[in-house]
Structures are given as structure tokens and as C-alpha cells.
RODO-2510 file (C-alpha; in nm, 4 decimals, decimal comma):
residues 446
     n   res          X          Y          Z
     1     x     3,7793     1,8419    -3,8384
     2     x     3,5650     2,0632    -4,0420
     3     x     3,4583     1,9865    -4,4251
     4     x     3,7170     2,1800    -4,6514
     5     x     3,4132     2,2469    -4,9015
     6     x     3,1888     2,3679    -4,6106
     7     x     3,4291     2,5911    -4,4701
     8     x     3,5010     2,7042    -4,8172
     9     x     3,0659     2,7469    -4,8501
    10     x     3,1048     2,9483    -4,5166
    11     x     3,3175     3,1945    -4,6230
    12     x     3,1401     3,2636    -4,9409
    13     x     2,8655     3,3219    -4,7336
    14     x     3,0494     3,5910    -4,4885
    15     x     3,1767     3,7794    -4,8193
    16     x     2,8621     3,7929    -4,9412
    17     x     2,7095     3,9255    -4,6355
    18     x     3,0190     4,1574    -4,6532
    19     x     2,9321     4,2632    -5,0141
    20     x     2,5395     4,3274    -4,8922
    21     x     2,7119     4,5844    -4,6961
    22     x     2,9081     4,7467    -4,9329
    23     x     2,6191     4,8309    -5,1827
    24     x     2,4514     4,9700    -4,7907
    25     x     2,7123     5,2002    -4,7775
    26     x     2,7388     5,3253    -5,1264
    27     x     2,4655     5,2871    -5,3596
    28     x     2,1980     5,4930    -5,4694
    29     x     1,8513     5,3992    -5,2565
    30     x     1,6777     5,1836    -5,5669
    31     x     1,9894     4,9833    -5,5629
    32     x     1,9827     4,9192    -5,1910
    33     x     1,6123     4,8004    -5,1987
    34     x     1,6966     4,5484    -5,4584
    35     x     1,9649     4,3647    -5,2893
    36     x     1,7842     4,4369    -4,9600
    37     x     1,4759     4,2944    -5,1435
    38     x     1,6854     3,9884    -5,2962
    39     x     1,8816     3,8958    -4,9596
    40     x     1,6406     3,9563    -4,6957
    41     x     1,4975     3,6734    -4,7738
    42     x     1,7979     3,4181    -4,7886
    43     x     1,9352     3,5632    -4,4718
    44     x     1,5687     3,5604    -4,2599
    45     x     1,5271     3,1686    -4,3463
    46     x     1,8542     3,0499    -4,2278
    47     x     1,8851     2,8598    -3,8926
    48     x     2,0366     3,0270    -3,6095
    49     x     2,3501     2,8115    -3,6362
    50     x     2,4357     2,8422    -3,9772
    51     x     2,3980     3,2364    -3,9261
    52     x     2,6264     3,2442    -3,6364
    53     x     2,8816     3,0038    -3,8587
    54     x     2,8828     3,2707    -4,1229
    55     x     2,9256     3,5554    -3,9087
    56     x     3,2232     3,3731    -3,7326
    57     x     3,3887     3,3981    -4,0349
    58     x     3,3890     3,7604    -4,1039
    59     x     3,6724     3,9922    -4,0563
    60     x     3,6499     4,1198    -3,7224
    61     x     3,6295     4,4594    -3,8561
    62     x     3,2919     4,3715    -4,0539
    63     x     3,1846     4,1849    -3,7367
    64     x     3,1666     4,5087    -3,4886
    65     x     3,0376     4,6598    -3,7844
    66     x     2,7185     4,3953    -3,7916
    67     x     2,6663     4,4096    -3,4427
    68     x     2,4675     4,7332    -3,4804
    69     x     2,1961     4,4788    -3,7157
    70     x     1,9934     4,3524    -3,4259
    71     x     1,9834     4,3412    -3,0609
    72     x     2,0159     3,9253    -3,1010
    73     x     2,3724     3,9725    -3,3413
    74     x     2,4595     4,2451    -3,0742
    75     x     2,4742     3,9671    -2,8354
    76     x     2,7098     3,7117    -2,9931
    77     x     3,0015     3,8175    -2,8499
    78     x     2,8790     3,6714    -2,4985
    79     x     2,7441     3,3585    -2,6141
    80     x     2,9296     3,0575    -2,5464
    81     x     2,8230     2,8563    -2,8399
    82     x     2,8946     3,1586    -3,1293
    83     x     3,2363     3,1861    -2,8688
    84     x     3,2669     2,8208    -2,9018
    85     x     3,2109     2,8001    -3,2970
    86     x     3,5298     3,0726    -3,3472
    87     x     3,7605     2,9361    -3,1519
    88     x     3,6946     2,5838    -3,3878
    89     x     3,7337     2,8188    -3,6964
    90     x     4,0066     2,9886    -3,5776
    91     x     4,1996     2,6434    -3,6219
    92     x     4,0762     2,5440    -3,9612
    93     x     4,1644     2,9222    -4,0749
    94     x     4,4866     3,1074    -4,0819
    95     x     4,4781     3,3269    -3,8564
    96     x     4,6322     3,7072    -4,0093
    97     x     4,8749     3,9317    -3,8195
    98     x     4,7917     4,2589    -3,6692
    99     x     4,9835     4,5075    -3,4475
   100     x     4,8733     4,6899    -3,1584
   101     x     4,9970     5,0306    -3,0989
   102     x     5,0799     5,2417    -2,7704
   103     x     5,2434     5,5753    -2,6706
   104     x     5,5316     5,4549    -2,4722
   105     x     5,6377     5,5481    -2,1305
   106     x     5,2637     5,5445    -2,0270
   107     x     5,0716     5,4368    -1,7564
   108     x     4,6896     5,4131    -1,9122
   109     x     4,7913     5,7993    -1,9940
   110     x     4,6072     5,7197    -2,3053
   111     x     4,2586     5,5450    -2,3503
   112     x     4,3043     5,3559    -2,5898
   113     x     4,5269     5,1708    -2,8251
   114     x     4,5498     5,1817    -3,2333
   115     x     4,5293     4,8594    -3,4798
   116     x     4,7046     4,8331    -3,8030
   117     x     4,6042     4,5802    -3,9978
   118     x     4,8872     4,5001    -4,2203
   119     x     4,6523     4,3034    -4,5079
   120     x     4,3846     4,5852    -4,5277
   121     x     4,6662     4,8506    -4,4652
   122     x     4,3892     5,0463    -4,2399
   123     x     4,4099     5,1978    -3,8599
   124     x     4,1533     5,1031    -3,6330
   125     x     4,1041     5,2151    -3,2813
   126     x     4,1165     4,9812    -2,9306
   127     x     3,9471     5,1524    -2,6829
   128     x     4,1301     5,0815    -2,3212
   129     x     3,9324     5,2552    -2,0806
   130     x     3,8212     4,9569    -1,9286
   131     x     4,1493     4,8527    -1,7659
   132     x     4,1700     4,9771    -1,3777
   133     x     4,4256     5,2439    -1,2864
   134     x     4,7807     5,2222    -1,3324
   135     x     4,7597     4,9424    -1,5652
   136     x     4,9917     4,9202    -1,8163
   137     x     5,0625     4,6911    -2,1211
   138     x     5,4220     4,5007    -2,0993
   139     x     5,3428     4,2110    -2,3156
   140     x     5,0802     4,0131    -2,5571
   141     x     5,0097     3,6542    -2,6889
   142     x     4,7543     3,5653    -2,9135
   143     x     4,5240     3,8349    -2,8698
   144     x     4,5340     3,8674    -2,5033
   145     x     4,7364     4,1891    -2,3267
   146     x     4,9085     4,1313    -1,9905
   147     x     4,9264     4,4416    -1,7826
   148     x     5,1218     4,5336    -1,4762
   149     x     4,9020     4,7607    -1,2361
   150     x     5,1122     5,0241    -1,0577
   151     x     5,0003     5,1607    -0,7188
   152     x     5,0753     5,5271    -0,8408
   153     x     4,9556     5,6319    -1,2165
   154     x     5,1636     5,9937    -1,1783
   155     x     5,4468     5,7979    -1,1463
   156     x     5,6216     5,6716    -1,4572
   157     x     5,6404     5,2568    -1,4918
   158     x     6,0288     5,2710    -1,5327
   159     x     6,0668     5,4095    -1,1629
   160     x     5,7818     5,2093    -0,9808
   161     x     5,7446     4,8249    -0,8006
   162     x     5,5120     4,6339    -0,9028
   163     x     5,3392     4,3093    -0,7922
   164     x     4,9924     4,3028    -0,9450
   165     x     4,9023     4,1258    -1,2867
   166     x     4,6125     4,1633    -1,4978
   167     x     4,5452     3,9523    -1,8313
   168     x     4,2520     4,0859    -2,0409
   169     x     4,0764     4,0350    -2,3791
   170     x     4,0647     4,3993    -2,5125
   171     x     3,7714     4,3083    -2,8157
   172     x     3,5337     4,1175    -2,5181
   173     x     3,6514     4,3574    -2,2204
   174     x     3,7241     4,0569    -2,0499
   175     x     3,9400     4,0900    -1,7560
   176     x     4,1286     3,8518    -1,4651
   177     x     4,3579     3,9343    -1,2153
   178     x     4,6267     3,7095    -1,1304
   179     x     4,7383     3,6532    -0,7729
   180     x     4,9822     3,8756    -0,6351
   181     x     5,3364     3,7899    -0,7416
   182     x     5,5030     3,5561    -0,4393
   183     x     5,7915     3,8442    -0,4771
   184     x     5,7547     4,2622    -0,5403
   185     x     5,9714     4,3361    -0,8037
   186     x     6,1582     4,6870    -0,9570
   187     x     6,0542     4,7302    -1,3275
   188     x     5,9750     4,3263    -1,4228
   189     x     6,0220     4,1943    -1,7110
   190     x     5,7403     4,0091    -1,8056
   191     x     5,5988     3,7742    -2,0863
   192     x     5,3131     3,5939    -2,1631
   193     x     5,2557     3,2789    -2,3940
   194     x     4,8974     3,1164    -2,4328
   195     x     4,8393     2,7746    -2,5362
   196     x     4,4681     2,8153    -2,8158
   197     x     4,3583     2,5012    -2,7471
   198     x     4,2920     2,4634    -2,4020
   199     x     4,3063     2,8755    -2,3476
   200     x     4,5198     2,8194    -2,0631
   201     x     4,8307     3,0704    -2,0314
   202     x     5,1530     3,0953    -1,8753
   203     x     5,3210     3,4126    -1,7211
   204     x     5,6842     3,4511    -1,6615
   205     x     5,8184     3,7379    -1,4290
   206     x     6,1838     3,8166    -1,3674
   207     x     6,4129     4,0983    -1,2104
   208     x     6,5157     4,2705    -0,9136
   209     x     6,3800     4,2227    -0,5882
   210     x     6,2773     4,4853    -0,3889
   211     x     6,3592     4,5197    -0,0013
   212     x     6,2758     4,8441     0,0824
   213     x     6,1485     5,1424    -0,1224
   214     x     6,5201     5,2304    -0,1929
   215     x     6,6547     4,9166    -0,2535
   216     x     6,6859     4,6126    -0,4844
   217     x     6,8590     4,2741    -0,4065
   218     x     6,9062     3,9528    -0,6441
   219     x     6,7424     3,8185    -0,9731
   220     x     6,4896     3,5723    -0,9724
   221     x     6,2068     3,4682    -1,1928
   222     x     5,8684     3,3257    -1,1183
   223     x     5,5820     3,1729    -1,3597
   224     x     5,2424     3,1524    -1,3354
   225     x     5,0195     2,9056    -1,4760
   226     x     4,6334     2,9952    -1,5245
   227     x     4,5228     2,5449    -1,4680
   228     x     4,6680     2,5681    -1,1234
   229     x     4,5958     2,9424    -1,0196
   230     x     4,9325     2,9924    -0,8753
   231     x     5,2764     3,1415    -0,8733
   232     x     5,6126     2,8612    -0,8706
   233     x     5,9938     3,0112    -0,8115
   234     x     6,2222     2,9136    -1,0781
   235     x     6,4560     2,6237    -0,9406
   236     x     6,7525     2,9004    -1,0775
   237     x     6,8472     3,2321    -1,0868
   238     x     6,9049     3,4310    -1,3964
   239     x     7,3066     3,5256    -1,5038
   240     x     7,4808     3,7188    -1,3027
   241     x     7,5626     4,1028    -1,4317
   242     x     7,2373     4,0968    -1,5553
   243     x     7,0430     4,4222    -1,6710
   244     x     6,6930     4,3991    -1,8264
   245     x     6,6556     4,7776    -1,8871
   246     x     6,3917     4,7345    -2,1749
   247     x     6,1426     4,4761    -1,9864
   248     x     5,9869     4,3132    -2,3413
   249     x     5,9947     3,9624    -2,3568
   250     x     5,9197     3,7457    -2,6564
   251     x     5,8424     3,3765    -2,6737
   252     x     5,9416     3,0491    -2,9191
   253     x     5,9170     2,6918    -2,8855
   254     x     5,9070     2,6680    -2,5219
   255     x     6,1398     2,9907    -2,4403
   256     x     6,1071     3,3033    -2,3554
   257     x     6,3850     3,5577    -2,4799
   258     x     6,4555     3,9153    -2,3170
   259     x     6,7953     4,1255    -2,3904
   260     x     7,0800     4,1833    -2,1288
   261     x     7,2595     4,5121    -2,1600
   262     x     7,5776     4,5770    -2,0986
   263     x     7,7791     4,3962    -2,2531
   264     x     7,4635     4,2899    -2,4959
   265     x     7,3436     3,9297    -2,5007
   266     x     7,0238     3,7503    -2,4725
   267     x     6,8897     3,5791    -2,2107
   268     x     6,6756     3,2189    -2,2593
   269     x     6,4501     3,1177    -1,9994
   270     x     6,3494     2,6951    -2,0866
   271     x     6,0189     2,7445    -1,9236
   272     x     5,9779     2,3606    -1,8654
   273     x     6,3451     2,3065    -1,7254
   274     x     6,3030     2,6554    -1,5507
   275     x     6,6601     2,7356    -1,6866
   276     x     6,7871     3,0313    -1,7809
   277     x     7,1385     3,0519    -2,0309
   278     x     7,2993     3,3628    -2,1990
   279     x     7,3329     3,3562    -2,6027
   280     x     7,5884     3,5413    -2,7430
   281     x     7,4887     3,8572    -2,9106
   282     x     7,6237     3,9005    -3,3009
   283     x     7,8424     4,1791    -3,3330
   284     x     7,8044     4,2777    -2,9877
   285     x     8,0260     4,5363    -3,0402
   286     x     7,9273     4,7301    -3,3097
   287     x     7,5051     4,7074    -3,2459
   288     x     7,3153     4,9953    -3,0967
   289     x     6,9521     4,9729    -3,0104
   290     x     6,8900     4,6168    -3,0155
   291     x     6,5398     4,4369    -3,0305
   292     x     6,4293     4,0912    -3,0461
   293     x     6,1027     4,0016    -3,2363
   294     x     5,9431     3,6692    -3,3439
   295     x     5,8803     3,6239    -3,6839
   296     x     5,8394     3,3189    -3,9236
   297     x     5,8308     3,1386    -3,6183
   298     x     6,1993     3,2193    -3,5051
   299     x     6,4252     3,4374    -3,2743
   300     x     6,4889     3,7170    -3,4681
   301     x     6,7632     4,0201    -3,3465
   302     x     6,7194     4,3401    -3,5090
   303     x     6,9884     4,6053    -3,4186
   304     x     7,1504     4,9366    -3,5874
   305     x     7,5375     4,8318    -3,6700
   306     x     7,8239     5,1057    -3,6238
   307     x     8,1457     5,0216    -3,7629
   308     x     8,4856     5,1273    -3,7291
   309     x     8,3901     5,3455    -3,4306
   310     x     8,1893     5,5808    -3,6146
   311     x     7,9162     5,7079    -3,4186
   312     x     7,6226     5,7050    -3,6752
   313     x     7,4826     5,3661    -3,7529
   314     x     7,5543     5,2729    -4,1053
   315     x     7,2984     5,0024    -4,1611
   316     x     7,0297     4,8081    -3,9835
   317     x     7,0416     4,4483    -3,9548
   318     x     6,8318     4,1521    -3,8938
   319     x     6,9774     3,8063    -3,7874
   320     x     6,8002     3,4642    -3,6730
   321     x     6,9107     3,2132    -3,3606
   322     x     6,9339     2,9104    -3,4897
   323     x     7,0061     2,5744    -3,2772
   324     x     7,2166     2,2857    -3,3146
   325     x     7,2040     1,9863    -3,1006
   326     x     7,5447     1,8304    -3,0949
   327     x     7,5978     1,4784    -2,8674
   328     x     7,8396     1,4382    -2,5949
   329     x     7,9619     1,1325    -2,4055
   330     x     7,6543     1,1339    -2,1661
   331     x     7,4411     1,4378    -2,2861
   332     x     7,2830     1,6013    -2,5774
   333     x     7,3833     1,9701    -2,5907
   334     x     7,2019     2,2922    -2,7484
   335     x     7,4650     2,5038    -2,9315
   336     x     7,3350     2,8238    -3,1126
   337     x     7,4345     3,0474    -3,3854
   338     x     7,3202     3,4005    -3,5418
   339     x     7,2591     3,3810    -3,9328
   340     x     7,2010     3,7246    -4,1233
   341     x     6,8678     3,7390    -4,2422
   342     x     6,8155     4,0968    -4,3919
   343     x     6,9505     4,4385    -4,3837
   344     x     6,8285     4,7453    -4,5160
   345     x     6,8876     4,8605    -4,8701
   346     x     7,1542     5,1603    -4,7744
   347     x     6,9346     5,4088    -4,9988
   348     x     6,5934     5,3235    -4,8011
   349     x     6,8060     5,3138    -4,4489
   350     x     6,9260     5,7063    -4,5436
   351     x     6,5217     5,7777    -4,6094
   352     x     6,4988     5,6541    -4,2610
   353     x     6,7785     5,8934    -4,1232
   354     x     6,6031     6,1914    -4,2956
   355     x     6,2717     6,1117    -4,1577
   356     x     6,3649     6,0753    -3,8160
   357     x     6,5875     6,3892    -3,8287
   358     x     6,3453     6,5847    -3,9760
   359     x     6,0875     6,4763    -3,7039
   360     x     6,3592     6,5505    -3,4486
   361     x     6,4173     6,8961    -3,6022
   362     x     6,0518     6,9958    -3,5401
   363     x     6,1259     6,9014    -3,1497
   364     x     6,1245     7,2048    -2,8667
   365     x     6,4325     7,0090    -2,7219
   366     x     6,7556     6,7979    -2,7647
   367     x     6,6521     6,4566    -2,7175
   368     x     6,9520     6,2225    -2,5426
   369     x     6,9588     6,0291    -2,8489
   370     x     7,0673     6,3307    -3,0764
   371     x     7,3353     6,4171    -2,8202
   372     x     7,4644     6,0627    -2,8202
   373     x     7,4383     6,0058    -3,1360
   374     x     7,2269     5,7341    -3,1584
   375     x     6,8924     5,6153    -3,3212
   376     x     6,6321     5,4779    -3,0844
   377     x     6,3684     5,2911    -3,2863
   378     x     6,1884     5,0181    -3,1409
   379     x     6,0624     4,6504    -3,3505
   380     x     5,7908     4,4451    -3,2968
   381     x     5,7543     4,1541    -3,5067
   382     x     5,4034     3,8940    -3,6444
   383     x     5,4005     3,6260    -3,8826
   384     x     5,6104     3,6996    -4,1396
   385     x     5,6530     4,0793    -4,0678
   386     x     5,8132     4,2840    -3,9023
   387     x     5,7094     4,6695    -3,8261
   388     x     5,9949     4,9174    -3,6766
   389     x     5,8981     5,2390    -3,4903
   390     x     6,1206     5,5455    -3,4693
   391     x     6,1571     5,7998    -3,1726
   392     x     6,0243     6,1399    -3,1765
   393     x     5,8552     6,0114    -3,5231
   394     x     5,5063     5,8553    -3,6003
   395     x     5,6802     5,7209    -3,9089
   396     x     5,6273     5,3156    -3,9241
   397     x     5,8069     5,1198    -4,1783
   398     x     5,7484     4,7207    -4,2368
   399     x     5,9587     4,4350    -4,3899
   400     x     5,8085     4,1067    -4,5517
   401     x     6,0787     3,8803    -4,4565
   402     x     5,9217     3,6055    -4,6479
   403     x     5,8923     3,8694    -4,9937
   404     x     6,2098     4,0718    -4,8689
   405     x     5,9814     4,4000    -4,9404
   406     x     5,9834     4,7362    -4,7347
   407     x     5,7698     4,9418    -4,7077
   408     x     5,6082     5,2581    -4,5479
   409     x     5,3046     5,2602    -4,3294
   410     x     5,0193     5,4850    -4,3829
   411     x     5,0014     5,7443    -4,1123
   412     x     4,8371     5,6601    -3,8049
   413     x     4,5030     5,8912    -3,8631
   414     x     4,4700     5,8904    -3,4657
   415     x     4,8055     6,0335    -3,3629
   416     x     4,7486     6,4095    -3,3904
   417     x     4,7179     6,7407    -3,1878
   418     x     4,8871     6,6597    -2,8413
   419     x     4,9692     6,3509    -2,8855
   420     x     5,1880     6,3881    -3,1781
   421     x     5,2907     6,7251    -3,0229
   422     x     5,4548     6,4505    -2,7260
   423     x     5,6381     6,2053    -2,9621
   424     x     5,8071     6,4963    -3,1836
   425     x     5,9045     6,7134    -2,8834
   426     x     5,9684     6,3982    -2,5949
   427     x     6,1487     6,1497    -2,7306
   428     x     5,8877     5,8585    -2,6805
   429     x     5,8316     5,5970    -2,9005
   430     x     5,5295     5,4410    -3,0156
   431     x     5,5741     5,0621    -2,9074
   432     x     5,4259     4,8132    -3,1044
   433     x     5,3076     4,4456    -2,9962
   434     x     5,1791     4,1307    -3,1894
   435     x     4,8364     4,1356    -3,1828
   436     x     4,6224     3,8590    -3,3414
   437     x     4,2278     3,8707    -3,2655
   438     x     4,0233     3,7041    -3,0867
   439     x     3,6773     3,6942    -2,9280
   440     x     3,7138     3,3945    -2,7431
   441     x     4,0437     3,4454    -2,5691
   442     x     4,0214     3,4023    -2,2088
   443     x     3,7324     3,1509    -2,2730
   444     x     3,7076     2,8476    -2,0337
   445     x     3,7349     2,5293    -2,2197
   446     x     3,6388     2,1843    -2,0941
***
């Protein structure tokens, strides 16, 4: 376990080297030869190790930033050791939320991703190019992106089979294919949880068989587990009447979570007892557009809410699964139950409605959602926030749950020209996953 007053000596360190920088970037040319002059020094003497301690520390930002210092700093990001000394100050350090952006339907239409980091409130961009053809994200953990690879990228995911998994560290380029899935399946639903000790992952696949190119038969679900190499059948199948139209999966304490349509509930797949059981939506009635999201550490259901009928949502809501474990004659059973954690301040949800609308207004066509009456936004949710994106808008809005404060994103400065010209006028959405960073994700530990 590391020293408290080292680590707190290290990070000093890294904000000093961070505060070198600034004067780089913005002083006059005396001032930047006389903290050159003062710090070349320090920094030249230091052993290797202590160096590569201090730049572990940095914000990963500043890091890609210092790469460009030297061929030998250049370098660190494939070096086991500086690989090895993150991943041991990535558990003595909280580790901050970020959120990874996408234009969604896509099929690596795009090359590349977009960053918001929610503590600097700044955009950064991910480049993707590296991922093969027809790969496309479906789900995250920790840093790392699982993508399904599609056999043809002019065909949209939501109409193709797919069998083929990729995992990848996006920040090292870092890429693994899994075996081919023991079963093809029609639009998967797939999630991914990674264990940062050991680096070892899990990934869970469920849906619809297919049989032929026109045809789908049962539900079943499959895992695979990266210490073994290999796919294992679940011992069940999922629910019968099942529909897992939006395919995004999240994962707590030992479950992963997916919605059901029609009638709306949510699925629970026990990935150790290879269960799955159906939770009772709240309000299933009355919700439109729902979305499950992880945050605080808990299931968390975020839905628009119609009442009496109406056909405009009055109000979104947010409520948290909670789980009792009440004792029976021979066995202990799991009972759960919604409680209301938020909802949005009526005046802030009507700014919503205006910005959407007036986003929709700008659009060359009728999207199905203004026919029907109903708003599409989608929710993605890390640590204690979570961020909501609206269709045919690149507004963003974010909720503190832990402060109970809203708030507006800055625009994305990346979606422009074309690409904002296809989420006014298309209907698509930009979907948003948890994305913490890492450099030594995918890294082998013994």
C-alpha cells in the first residue's frame, strides 16, 4: 500500500510539472527561460523511476500532451513497468468519470469518438480509426470498449447478425478479438464488466438466434471469460415475450441489467448463478423512453412519465432498484423495489422541450418521434452523474445526483458541418457511454 505522504509528494510533483507547462504556453520568452532555467535542473537529476511515478500521476490530458517532450517519455505508454506503476496508482487514487461520445446508428461511419470530461468541463477527441471494419461500439467498462464487427459496414447494425467480438483499449490502440460466439445472433445485446485487479473481463451476449438469413428462433445468452479464453451457454434461457430492442446493457454487483419492451420491465442476468429474472418496471404504464444507467453505484431507471393519457411527457424521472432479502422456510429470497430518486424541476424540463423542438424545427423532415408524440433522449450514467442526450439535438444536459444540480453541457466543438447537419435532420442520437481512462487496460497481470 503506498505512503499517503508520498503519494501526496507525487502529485505535487505532477502539478508542478503541469504548472511548468502552463507558463510554456503563455508567458512572454524571458519568463519561460527562467522557469526553464530553474526546473531543468530538478527534472534532469531525477531517477528514471521517480520521473515515470510523477508522470503517472498526471491527468491524462497533460500526459499526451508530454509525450511530444522526448522520444524516451514518447515511449511510456508501452512500457510495462510505467504500465505497471498506473495501474498501482490507479487504486490509491480516485479514479474521475468521463463520457465517451458516438453518433448513433453507426457502423465506424465516424472515425472517431468525443470525450467530455465532466471536472474540466472540456471536449477532447478519441480517434477510432484503428478498429477493423464494421466494428461498432455496444458497450464499455472501465476504460475498455467492446465492439461487435459486422460482416457488411453499408448495412446498418440494427438489421445485421453478428458473431464476432472485439475488446480494445482506445488511449493504447490495443486490440483482442474474442473467439467467435458458440451461437450467431440478430442484433445482441451485449455487456461487458472488467475486474482492475487482475484485468481479466467478462462478456455477456444474449438474444435471438439466427437460423437462416430470414429467420430468428429462441433466446439464449452466453458469457465469455478472458482467464479461460472461451465461450459457456447459460444453464437458462431468458423470459419469455422478451424484446431487447435497445441492445445496452449495464452492470452492478454481479448483474447485468438490459430493458424488455413491451410491456416494459427489466431483465437481471446473476452472472455467477447464470440466472436471468424480470423486475417490475415503476409506472410501467405511464413511462416513455426508458433507460437504465449506473450511478452511485446503483441501478438507476430514468424514463419520461405521461399521465392521464396525455401524449406529451410531463416530467422526467429517475428511480433506484433497491433489494431486500427476506427469509423463507428453506431459502433466502431477493425481493426488489423502485425508490424515486430525482425528477426534473418542471421549469428546466420545459427548457428541455424548447430545445429539442427548436432543433427539430431546423430538420428537412418529420422525425417518427414528432409524429408520435414522443421524446427520444437517450442516458448514460458515471459516478455520481448522469448525462442525458436528446434526438435530432447536440444539446447535453447533466445531473449531480449526489449535489441534486443540473446543468447544461458546453457544446461539443467537434459536432459541426455534416455531422450536425445528420442529427438535426435524421433523428439520431448521440449515445453516450461511461468511460473512465486507462493506459493499462487490457494489460496482462501475473
Amino acid at each position: 500500500m503506498e505512503d499517503p505522504a508520498a503519494i501526496t509528494q507525487l502529485r505535487c510533483a505532477s502539478e508542478c510539472l503541469e504548472f511548468r507547462q502552463s507558463y510554456d504556453h503563455h508567458d512572454s520568452d524571458q519568463q519561460q527561460r527562467q522557469v526553464l532555467d530553474y526546473t531543468s535542473g530538478l527534472w534532469s537529476h531525477l531517477p528514471e523511476q521517480v520521473m515515470e511515478r510523477i508522470l503517472a500521476f498526471l491527468p491524462l490530458p497533460s500526459f499526451f500532451r508530454f509525450r511530444s517532450v522526448c522520444k524516451r517519455w514518447n515511449s511510456l505508454m508501452y512500457s510495462s513497468r510505467f504500465l505497471q506503476i498506473c495501474s498501482q496508482i490507479g487504486g490509491t487514487t480516485a479514479r474521475r468519470p468521463w463520457f465517451l461520445m458516438l453518433k448513433e446508428p453507426s457502423i465506424t461511419l465516424t472515425s472517431e469518438g468525443w470525450l467530455y470530461n465532466p471536472c474540466a468541463r472540456k471536449w477532447s477527441k478519441l480517434p477510432l480509426s484503428f478498429l477493423p471494419p464494421g466494428a461498432r461500439v455496444v458497450a464499455t467498462a472501465d476504460g475498455i470498449l467492446c465492439c461487435s464487427i459486422y460482416s457488411e459496414t453499408r448495412v446498418m447494425a440494427s438489421r445485421s447478425s453478428c458473431k464476432k467480438l472485439l475488446v480494445c483499449n482506445p488511449l493504447t490502440k490495443t486490440c483482442i478479438e474474442l473467439p467467435s460466439t458458440l451461437k450467431e445472433r440478430f442484433v445482441p445485446t451485449v455487456g461487458i464488466v472488467v475486474n482492475p485487479e487482475t484485468n481479466s473481463y467478462k462478456v455477456m451476449v444474449a438474444g435471438d438466434d439466427m437460423i437462416s438469413p430470414f429467420a430468428v428462433k429462441n433466446l439464449t445468452t452466453e458469457v465469455y471469460d478472458s482467464r479461460t479464453n472461451r465461450w459457456r451457454m447459460a444453464a437458462t434461457a431468458l423470459p419469455r415475450l422478451c424484446n431487447l430492442e435497445s441492445g445496452k446493457t449495464v452492470f452492478v454487483q454481479g448483474t447485468f441489467y438490459c430493458m424488455n419492451y413491451n410491456p416494459f420491465s427489466v431483465l437481471a442476468y446473476d452472472i455467477e448463478q447464470e440466472e436471468w429474472t424480470n423486475i417490475q418496471a415503476p409506472m410501467k404504464r405511464f413511462i416513455r423512453t426508458p433507460n437504465l444507467v449506473v450511478c452511485r453505484g446503483r441501478l438507476v431507471l430514468v424514463a419520461a412519465v405521461e399521465k392521464n393519457r396525455l401524449n406529451v411527457p410531463k416530467t422526467i424521472r429517475m428511480w433506484g432498484l433497491q433489494k431486500q432479502q427476506q427469509q423463507h422456510q428453506s431459502s433466502a429470497k431477493n425481493c426488489t423495489s423502485w425508490v424515486e430518486l430525482e425528477r426534473m424541476p418542471q421549469a428546466l424540463y420545459e427548457d428541455f422541450l424548447i430545445r429539442v423542438s427548436s432543433a427539430s424545427s431546423r430538420s428537412c423532415e418529420e422525425t417518427s418521434s414528432s409524429q408520435e408524440g414522443v421524446l427520444l433522449f437517450s442516458c448514460v450514467g458515471n459516478g455520481d452523474l448522469i448525462l442525458i442526450t436528446m434526438q435530432n439535438s447536440p444539446e447535453m444536459l447533466i445531473l449531480d445526483l449526489f449535489e441534486k444540480v443540473w446543468r447544461w453541457l458546453p457544446r461539443c466543438p467537434y459536432i459541426i458541418g455534416e455531422l450536425l447537419d445528420d442529427i438535426i435532420g435524421h433523428g439520431m442520437v448521440v449515445q453516450g457511454f461511461p468511460f473512465n481512462p486507462r493506459l493499462d487496460g487490457l494489460q496482462n497481470r501475473n
